[in-house]
VEXZAMAR-143273 format. One record per residue (C-alpha): residue number from 1; residue in one letter; x, y, z. Coordinates in steps of 0.25 Angstrom, whole numbers, m for minus. Example, Ala and Ser with C-alpha at 12.3 -4.5 7.8 and 13.67 -1.06 7.14 Angstrom:
# residues 2
<k: 1 | r: A | px: 49 | py: m18 | pz: 31>
<k: 2 | r: S | px: 55 | py: m4 | pz: 29>
END
This chain:
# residues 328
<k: 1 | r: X | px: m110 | py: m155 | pz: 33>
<k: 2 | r: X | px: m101 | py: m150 | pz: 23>
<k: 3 | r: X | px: m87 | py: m146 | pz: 29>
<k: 4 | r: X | px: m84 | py: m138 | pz: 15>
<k: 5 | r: X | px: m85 | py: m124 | pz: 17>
<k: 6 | r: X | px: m94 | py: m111 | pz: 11>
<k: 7 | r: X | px: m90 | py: m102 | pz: 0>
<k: 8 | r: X | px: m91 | py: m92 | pz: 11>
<k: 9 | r: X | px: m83 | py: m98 | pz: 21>
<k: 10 | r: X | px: m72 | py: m101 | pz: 12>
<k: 11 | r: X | px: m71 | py: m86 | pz: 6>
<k: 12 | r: X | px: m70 | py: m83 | pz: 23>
<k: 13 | r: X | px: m59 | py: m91 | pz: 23>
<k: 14 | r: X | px: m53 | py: m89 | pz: 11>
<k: 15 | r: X | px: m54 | py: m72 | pz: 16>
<k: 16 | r: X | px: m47 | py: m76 | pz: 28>
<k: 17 | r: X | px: m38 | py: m85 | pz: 22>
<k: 18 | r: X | px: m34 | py: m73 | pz: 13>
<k: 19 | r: X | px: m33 | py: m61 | pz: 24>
<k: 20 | r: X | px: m24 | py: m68 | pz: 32>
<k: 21 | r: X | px: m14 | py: m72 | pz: 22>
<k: 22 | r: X | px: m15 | py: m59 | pz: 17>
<k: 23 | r: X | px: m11 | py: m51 | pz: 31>
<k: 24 | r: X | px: 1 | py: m63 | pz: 31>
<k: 25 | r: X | px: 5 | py: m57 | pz: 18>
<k: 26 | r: X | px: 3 | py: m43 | pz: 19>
<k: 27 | r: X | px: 14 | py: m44 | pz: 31>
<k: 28 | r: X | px: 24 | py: m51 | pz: 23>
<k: 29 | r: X | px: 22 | py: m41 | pz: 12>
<k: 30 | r: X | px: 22 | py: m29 | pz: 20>
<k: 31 | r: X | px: 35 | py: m35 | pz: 27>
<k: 32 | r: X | px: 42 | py: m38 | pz: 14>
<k: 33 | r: X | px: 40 | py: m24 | pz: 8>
<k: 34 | r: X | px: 45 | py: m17 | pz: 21>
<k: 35 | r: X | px: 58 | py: m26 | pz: 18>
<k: 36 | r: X | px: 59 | py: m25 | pz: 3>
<k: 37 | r: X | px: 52 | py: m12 | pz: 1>
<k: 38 | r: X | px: 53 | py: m3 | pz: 13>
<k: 39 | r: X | px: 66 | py: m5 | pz: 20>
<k: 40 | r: X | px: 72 | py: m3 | pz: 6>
<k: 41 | r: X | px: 65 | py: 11 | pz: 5>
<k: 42 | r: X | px: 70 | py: 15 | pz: 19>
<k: 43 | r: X | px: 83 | py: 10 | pz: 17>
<k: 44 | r: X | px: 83 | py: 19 | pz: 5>
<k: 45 | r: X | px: 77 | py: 32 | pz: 10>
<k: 46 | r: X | px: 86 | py: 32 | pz: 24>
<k: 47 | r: X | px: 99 | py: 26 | pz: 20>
<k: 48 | r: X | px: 100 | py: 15 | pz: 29>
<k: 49 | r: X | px: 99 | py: 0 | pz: 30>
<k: 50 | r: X | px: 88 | py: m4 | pz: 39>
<k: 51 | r: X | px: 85 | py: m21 | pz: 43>
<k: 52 | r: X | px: 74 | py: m27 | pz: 41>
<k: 53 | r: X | px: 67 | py: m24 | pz: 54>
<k: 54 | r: X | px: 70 | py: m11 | pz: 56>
<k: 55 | r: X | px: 64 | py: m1 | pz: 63>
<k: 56 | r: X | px: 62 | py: 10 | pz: 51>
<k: 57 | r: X | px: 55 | py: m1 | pz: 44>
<k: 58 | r: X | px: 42 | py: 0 | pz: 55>
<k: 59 | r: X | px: 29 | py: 8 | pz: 50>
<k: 60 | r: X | px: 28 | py: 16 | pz: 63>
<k: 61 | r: X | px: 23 | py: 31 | pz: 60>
<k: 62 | r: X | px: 18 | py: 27 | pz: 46>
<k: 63 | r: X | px: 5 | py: 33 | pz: 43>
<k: 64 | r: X | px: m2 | py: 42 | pz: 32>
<k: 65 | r: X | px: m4 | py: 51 | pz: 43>
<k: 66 | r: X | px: m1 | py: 67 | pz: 41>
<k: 67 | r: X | px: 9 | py: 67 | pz: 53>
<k: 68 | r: X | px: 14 | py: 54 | pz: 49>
<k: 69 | r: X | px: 17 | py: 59 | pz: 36>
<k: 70 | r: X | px: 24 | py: 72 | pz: 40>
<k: 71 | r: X | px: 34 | py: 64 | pz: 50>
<k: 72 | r: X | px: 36 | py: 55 | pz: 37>
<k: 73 | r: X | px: 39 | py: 64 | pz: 30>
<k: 74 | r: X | px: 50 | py: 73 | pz: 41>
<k: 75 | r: X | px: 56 | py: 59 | pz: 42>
<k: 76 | r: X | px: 58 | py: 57 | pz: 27>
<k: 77 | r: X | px: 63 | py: 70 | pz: 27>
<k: 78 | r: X | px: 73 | py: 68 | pz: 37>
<k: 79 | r: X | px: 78 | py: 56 | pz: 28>
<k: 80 | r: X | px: 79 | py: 64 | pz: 16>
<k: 81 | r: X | px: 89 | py: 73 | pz: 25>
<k: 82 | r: X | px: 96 | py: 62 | pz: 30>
<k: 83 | r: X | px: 98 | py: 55 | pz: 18>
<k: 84 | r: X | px: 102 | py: 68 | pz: 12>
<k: 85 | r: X | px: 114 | py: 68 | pz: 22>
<k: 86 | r: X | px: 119 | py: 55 | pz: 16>
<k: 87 | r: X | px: 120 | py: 59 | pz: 5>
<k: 88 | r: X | px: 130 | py: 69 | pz: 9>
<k: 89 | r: X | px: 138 | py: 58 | pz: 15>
<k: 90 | r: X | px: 151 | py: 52 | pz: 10>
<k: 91 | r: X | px: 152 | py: 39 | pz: 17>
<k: 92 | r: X | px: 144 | py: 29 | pz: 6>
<k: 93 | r: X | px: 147 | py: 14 | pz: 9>
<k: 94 | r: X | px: 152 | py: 9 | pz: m3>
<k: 95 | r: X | px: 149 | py: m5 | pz: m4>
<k: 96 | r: X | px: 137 | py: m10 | pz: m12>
<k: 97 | r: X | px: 128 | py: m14 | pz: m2>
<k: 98 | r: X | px: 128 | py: 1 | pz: 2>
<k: 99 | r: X | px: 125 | py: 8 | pz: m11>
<k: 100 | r: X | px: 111 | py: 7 | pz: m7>
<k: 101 | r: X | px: 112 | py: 17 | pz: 3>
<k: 102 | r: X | px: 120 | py: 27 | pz: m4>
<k: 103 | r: X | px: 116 | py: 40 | pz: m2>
<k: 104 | r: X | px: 117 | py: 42 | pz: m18>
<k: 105 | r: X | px: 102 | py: 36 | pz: m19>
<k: 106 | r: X | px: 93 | py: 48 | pz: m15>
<k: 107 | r: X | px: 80 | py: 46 | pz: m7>
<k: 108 | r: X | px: 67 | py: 51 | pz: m16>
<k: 109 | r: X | px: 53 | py: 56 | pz: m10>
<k: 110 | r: X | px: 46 | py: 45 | pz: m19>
<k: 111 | r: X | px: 56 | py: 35 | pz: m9>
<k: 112 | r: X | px: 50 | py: 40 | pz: 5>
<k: 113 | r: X | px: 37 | py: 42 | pz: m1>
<k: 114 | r: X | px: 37 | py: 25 | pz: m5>
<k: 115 | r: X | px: 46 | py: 23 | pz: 10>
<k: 116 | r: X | px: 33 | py: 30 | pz: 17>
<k: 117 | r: X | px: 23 | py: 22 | pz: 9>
<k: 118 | r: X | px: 27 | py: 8 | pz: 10>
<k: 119 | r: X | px: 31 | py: 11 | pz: 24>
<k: 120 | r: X | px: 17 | py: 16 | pz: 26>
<k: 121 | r: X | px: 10 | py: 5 | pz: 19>
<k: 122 | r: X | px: 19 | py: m7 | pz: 25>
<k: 123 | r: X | px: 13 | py: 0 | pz: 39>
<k: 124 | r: X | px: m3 | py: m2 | pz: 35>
<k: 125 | r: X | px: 1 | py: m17 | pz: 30>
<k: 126 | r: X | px: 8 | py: m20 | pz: 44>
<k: 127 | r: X | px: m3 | py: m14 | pz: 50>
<k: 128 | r: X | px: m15 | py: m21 | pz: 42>
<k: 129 | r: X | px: m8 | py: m34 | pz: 44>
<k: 130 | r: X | px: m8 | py: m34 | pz: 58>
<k: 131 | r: X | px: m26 | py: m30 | pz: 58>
<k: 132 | r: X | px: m24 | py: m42 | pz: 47>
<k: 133 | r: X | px: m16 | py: m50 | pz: 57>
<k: 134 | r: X | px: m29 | py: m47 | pz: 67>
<k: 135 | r: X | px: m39 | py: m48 | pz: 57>
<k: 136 | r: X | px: m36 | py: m62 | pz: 54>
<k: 137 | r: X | px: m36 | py: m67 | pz: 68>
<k: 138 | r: X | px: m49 | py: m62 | pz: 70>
<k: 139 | r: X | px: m54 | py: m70 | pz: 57>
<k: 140 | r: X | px: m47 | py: m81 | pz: 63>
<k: 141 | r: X | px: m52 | py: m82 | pz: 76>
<k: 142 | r: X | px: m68 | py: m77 | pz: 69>
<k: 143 | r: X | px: m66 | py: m85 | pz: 58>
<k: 144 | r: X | px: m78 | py: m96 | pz: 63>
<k: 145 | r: X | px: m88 | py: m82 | pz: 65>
<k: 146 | r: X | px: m85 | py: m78 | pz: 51>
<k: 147 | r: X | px: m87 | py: m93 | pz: 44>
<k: 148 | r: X | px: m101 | py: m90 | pz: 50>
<k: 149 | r: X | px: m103 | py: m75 | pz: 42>
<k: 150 | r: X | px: m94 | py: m83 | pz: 31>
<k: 151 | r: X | px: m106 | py: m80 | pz: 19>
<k: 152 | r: X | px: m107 | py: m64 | pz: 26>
<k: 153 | r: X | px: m93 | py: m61 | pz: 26>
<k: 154 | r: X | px: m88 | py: m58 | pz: 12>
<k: 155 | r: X | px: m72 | py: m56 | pz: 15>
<k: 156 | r: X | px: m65 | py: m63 | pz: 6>
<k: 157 | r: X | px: m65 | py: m51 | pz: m5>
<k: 158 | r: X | px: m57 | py: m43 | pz: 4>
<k: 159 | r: X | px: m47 | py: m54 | pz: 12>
<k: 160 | r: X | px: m45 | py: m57 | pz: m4>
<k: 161 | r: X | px: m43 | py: m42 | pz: m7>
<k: 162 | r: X | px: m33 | py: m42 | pz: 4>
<k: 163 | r: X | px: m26 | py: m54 | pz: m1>
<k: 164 | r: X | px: m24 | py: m49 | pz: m14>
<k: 165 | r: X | px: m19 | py: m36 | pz: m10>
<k: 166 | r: X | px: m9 | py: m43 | pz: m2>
<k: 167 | r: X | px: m3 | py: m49 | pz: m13>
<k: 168 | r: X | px: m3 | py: m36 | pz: m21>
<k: 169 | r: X | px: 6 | py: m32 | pz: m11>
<k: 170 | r: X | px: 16 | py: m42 | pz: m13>
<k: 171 | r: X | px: 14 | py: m40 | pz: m29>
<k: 172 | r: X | px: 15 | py: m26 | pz: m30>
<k: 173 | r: X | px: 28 | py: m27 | pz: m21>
<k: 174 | r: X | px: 32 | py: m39 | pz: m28>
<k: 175 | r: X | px: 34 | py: m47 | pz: m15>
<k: 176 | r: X | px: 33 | py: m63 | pz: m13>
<k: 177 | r: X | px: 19 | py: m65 | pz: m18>
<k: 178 | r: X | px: 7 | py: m73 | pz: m12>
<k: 179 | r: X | px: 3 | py: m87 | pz: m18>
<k: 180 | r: X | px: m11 | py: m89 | pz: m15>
<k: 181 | r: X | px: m14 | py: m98 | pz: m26>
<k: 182 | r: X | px: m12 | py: m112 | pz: m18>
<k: 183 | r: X | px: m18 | py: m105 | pz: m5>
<k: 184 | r: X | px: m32 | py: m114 | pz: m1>
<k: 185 | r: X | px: m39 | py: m100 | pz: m5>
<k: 186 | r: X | px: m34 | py: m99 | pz: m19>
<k: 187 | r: X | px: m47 | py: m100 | pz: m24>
<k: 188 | r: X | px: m52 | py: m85 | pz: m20>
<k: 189 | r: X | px: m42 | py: m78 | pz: m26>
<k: 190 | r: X | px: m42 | py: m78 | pz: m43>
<k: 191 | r: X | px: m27 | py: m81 | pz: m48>
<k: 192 | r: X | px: m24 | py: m71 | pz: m59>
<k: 193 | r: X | px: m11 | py: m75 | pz: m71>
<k: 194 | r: X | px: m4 | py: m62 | pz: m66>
<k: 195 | r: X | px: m4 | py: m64 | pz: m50>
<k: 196 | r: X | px: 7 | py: m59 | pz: m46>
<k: 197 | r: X | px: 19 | py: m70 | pz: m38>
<k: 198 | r: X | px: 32 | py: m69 | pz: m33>
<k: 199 | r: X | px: 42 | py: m78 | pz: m25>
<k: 200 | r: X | px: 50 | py: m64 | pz: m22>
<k: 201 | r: X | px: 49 | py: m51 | pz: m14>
<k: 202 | r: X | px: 54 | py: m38 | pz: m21>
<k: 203 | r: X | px: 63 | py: m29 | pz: m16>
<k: 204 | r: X | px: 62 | py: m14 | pz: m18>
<k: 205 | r: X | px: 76 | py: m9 | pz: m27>
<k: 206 | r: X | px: 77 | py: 6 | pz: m23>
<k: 207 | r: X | px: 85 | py: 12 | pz: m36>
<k: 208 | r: X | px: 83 | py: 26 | pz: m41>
<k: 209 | r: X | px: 68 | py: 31 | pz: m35>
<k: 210 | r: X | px: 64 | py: 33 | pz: m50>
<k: 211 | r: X | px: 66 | py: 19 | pz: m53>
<k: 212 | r: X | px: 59 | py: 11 | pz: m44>
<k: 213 | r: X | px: 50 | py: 21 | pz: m34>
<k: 214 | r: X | px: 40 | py: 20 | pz: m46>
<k: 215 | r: X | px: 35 | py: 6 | pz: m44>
<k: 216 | r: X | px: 37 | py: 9 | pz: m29>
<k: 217 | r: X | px: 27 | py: 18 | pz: m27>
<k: 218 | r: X | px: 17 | py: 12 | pz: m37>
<k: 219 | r: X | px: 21 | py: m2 | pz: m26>
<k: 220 | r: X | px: 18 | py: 8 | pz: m15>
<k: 221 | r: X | px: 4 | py: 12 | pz: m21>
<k: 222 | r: X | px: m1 | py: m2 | pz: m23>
<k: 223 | r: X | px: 4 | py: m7 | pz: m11>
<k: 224 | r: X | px: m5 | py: 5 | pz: m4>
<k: 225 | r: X | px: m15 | py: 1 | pz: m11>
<k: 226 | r: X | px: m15 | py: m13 | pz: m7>
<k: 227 | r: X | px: m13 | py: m9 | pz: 5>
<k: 228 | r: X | px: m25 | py: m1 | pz: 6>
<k: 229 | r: X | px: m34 | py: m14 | pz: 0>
<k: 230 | r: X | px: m30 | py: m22 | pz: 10>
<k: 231 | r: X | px: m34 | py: m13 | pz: 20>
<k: 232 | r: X | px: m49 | py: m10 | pz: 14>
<k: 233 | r: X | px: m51 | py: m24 | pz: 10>
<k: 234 | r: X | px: m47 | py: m28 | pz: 26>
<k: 235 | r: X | px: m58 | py: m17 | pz: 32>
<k: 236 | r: X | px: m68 | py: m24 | pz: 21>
<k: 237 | r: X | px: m65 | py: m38 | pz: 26>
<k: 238 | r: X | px: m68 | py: m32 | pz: 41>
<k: 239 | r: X | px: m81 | py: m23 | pz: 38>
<k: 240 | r: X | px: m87 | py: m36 | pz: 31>
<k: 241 | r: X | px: m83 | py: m46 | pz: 41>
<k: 242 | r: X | px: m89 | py: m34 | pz: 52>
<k: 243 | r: X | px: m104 | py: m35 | pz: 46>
<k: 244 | r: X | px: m105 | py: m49 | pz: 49>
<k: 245 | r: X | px: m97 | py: m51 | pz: 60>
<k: 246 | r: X | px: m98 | py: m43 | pz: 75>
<k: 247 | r: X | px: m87 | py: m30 | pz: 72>
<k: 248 | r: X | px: m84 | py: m33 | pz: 86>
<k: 249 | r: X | px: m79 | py: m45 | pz: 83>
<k: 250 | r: X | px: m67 | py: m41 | pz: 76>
<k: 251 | r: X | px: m57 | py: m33 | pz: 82>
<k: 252 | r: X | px: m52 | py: m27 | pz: 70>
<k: 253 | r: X | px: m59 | py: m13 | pz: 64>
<k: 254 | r: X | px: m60 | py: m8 | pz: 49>
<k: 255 | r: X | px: m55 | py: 6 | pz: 56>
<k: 256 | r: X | px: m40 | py: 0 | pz: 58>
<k: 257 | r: X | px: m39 | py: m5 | pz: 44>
<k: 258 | r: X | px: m43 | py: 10 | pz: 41>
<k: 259 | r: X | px: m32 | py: 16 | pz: 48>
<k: 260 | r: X | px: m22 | py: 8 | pz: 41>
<k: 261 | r: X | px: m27 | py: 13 | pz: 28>
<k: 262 | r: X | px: m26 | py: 27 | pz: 35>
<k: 263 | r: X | px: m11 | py: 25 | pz: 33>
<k: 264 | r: X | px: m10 | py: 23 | pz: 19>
<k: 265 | r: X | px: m2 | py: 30 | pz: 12>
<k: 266 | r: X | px: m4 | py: 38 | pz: m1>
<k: 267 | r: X | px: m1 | py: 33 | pz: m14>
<k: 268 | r: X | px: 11 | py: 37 | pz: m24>
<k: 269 | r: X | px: 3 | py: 46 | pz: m35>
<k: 270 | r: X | px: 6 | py: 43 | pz: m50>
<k: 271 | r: X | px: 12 | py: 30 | pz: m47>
<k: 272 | r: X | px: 13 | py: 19 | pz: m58>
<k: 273 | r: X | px: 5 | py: 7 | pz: m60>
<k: 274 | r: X | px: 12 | py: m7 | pz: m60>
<k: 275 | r: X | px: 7 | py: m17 | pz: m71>
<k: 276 | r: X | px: 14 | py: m27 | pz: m68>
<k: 277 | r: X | px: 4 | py: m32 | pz: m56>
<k: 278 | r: X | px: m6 | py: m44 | pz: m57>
<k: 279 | r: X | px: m21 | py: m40 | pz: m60>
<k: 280 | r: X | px: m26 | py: m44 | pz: m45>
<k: 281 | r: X | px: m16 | py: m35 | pz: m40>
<k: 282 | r: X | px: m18 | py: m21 | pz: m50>
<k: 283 | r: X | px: m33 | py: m22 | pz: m46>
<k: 284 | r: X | px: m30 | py: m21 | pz: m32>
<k: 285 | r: X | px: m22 | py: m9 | pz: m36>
<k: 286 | r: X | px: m34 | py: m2 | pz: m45>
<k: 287 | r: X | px: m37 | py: 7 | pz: m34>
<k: 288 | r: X | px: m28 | py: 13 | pz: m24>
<k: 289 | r: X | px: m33 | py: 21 | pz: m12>
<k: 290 | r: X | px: m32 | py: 36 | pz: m13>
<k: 291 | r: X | px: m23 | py: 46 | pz: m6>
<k: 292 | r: X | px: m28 | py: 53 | pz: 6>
<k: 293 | r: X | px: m22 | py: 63 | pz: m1>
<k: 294 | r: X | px: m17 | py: 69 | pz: m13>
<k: 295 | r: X | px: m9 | py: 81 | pz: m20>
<k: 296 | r: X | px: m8 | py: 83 | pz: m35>
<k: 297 | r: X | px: 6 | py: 86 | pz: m41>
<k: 298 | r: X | px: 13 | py: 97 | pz: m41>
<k: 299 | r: X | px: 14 | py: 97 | pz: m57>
<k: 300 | r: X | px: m4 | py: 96 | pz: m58>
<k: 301 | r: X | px: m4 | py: 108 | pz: m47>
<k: 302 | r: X | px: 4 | py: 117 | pz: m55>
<k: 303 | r: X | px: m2 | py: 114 | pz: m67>
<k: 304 | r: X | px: m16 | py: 117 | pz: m61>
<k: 305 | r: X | px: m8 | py: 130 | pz: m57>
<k: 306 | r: X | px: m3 | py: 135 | pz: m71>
<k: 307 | r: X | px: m18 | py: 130 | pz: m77>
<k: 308 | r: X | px: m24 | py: 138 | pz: m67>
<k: 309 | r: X | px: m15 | py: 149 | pz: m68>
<k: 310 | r: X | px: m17 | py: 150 | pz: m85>
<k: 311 | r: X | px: m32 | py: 149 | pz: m82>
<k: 312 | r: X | px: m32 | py: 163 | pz: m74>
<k: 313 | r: X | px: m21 | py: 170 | pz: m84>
<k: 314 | r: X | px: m33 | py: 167 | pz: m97>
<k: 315 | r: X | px: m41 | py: 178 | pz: m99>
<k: 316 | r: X | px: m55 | py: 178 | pz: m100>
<k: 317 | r: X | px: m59 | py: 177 | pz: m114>
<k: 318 | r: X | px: m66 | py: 192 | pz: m120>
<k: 319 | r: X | px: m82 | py: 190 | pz: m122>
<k: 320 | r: X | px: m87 | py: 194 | pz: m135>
<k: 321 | r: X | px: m97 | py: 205 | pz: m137>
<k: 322 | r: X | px: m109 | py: 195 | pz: m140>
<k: 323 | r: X | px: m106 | py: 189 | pz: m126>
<k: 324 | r: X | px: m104 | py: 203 | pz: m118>
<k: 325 | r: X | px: m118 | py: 205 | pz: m122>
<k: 326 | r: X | px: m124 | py: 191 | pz: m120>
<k: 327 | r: X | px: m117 | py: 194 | pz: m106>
<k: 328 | r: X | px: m125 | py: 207 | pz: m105>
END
């Protein structure tokens, strides 16, 4: 017999191939933007030098939750007031090094709002990977039972979904991008001239909040929306491997991938659209998940008010005699 294998059974392990390079990525993303992007926010917002490994960099008590939000927002408010006291203060280090921290660089809204996002966001990606990390143990140890339902078990489409997100991640942060090109399963993914490649990560340079939170929250918006890809196209890859395979079998549900996505925060309204990212990427991007929920501005409520107002001042326009008697 024949030891080359199947069409089927390479896009199996072409699917698994791709989902476990992607949850090795996705870490090393997550753990470069809470380095390059995060502690740099928090460093801003409180005033302080932080290491590497410190503890304000954890996720703990981040969640879309009402009460969540309210404690966020009590703790925001308590660094506002603090930072509000520095700037009272007199004693500014006057070596370079220190101008960062100089109290003359006011702390915005639009600042904490990003702080909270990322910090949100980086919590789902910590804790996808680790179902990731699970996930693809299981398909290691199973791998022999799902060679068998290899022409029933279409996953390739999602692990490749998942992949690519992956790699939007480190595009739109512009981190050390991922060469896939010379990797044995090449052949399932279709090069494109403008993918995007990088031997650098960026780091975030906080100026005036005008300048440069602009393209940060438009960042934060693709990166939720990725975010949220990955998460739908994991629960597709279980729920079609679940209708061949015994759901007892596997000890990981569709219901925990859920309560991640629960988490996600709501996106920046009217934020701006890059151009500058590769086609494979920007189609990933064409639809965002919604807000839970939203609130117009205060600009279109008064508007509606004023239109509404000026519609009860007009009078009602005098009938004529031909239609008082048509009337009759």
């Amino acid at each position: 017999m024949s030891s080359k294998k199947s069409r089927p059974v390479e896009e199996l392990e072409a699917a698994l191939f791709f989902f476990k390079w992607s949850r090795t990525a996705l870490e090393t993303y997550a753990k470069t933007i809470k380095i390059n992007y995060l502690k740099k926010l928090i460093e801003h917002c409180t005033r302080t030098r932080i290491d590497d490994d410190a503890n304000i960099l954890n996720y703990n008590g981040i969640s879309s939750d009402p009460k969540n939000l309210i404690d966020d927002s009590k703790d925001a408010k308590k660094r506002l007031e603090a930072a509000k006291k520095r700037m009272g203060t007199s004693q500014i280090p006057d070596s370079d090094e220190d101008d960062y921290f100089k109290p003359n660089k006011i702390v915005s809204l639009v600042e904490l709002a990003c702080l909270y996002r990322i910090k949100a966001l980086l919590k789902m990606c910590e804790e996808l990977t680790k179902l990731m990390a699970r996930m693809a143990t299981w398909l290691d140890e199973n791998r022999s039972l799902l060679r068998k339902f290899a022409n029933l078990i279409s996953i390739l489409p999602d692990c490749r979904r998942i992949f690519e997100s992956v790699c939007g991640v480190g595009e739109v942060f512009r981190l050390l991008s991922i060469d896939w090109t010379k990797c044995d399963q090449s052949k399932f993914l279709v090069p494109s001239k403008d993918d995007y490649t990088s031997e650098e990560n960026y780091e975030l340079v906080i100026v005036d909040a005008k300048n440069y939170c602009p393209h940060l929250i438009t960042k934060i918006n693709y990166f939720r929306t990725l975010i949220y890809t990955i998460g739908c196209s994991f629960t597709a890859m279980l729920e079609t491997i679940f209708l061949k395979v015994a759901y007892e079998r596997c000890e990981i549900r569709s219901k925990q991938i859920n309560e991640i996505l629960k988490n996600l925060p709501p996106q920046f309204l009217y934020a701006e659209n890059y151009r500058k990212l590769s086609r494979r990427t920007m189609k990933l991007l064409e639809c965002p998940p919604k807000n839970d929920h939203s609130f117009p501005m205060i600009s279109s409520i008064r508007n509606d008010t004023k239109t509404k107002s000026s519609s009860k001042k007009q009078k009602a326009p005098i009938a004529t005699k031909s239609e008082k008697y048509q009337s009759r």
